[in-house]
C-alpha positions as CSV (number, residue, x, y, z in Angstrom):
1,X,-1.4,202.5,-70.7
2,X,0.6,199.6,-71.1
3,X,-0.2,196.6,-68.6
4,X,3.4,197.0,-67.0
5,X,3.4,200.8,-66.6
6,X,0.1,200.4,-64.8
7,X,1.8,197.9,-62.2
8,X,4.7,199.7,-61.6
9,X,2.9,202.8,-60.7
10,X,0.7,201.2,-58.3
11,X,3.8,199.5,-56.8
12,X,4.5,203.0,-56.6
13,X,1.7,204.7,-54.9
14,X,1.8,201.6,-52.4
15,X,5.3,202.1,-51.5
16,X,5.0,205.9,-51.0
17,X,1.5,205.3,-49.0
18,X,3.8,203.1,-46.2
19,X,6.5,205.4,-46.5
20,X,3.9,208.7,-45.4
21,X,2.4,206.4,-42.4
22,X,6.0,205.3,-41.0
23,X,7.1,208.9,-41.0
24,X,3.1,210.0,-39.0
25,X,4.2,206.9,-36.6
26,X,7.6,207.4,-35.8
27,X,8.8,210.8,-37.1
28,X,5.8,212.9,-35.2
29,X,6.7,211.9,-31.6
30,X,10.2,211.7,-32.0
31,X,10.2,215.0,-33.3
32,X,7.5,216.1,-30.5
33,X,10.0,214.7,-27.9
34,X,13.4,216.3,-28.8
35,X,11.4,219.3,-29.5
36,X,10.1,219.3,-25.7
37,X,13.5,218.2,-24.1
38,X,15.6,220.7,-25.8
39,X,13.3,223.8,-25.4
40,X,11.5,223.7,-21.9
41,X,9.6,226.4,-23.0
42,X,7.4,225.0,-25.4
43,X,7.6,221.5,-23.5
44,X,3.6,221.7,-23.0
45,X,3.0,221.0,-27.0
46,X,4.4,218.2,-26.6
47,X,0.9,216.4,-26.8
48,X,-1.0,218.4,-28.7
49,X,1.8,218.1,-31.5
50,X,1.6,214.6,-30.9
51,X,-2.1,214.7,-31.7
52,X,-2.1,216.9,-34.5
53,X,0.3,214.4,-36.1
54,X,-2.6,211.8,-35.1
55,X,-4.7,213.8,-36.9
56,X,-2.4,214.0,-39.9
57,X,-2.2,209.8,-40.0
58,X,-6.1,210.4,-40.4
59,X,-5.7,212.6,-43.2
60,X,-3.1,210.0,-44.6
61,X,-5.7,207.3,-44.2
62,X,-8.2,209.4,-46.4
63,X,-5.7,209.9,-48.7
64,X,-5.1,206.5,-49.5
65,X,-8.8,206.2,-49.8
66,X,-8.5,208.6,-52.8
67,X,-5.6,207.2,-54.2
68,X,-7.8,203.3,-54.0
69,X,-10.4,205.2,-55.9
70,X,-8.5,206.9,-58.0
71,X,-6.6,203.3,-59.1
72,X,-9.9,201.6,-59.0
73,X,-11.5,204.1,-61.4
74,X,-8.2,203.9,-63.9
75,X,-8.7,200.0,-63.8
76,X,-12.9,200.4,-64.9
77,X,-11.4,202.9,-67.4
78,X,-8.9,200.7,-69.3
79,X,-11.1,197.7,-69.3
80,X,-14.0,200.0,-71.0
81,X,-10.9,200.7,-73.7
């Protein structure tokens, strides 16, 4: 691949990376909140939805440790090219 394809798609990856942990940060609770407040009945998932979205931003950290060695194994291939 050409030098400047290879930069812009990591660019890329990187972006969407920050992009999927803002939205496990601020979009679960939020979400969790409104959720509780405008239907009393389900008000006690509150937390748990709250954790499961924790447990989602761990799944989103492992998934950038794919995508690193995924990028790092691309950059071993094109130098044995």
């Amino acid at each position: 691949m050409h030098q400047a394809t290879v930069v812009i798609l990591k660019a890329l990856i990187a972006a969407l990376l920050a992009l999927l942990l803002a939205c496990q940060v601020f979009i679960v609770p939020t979400v969790a909140a409104q959720s509780a407040w405008h239907y009393h009945e389900i008000a006690y998932l509150q937390i748990p939805g709250i954790v499961v979205g924790a447990g989602l931003s761990l799944l989103v950290v492992m998934l950038r440790g794919l995508l690193r060695t995924a990028w790092r194994l691309e950059q071993d291939l094109s130098e044995a090219i």
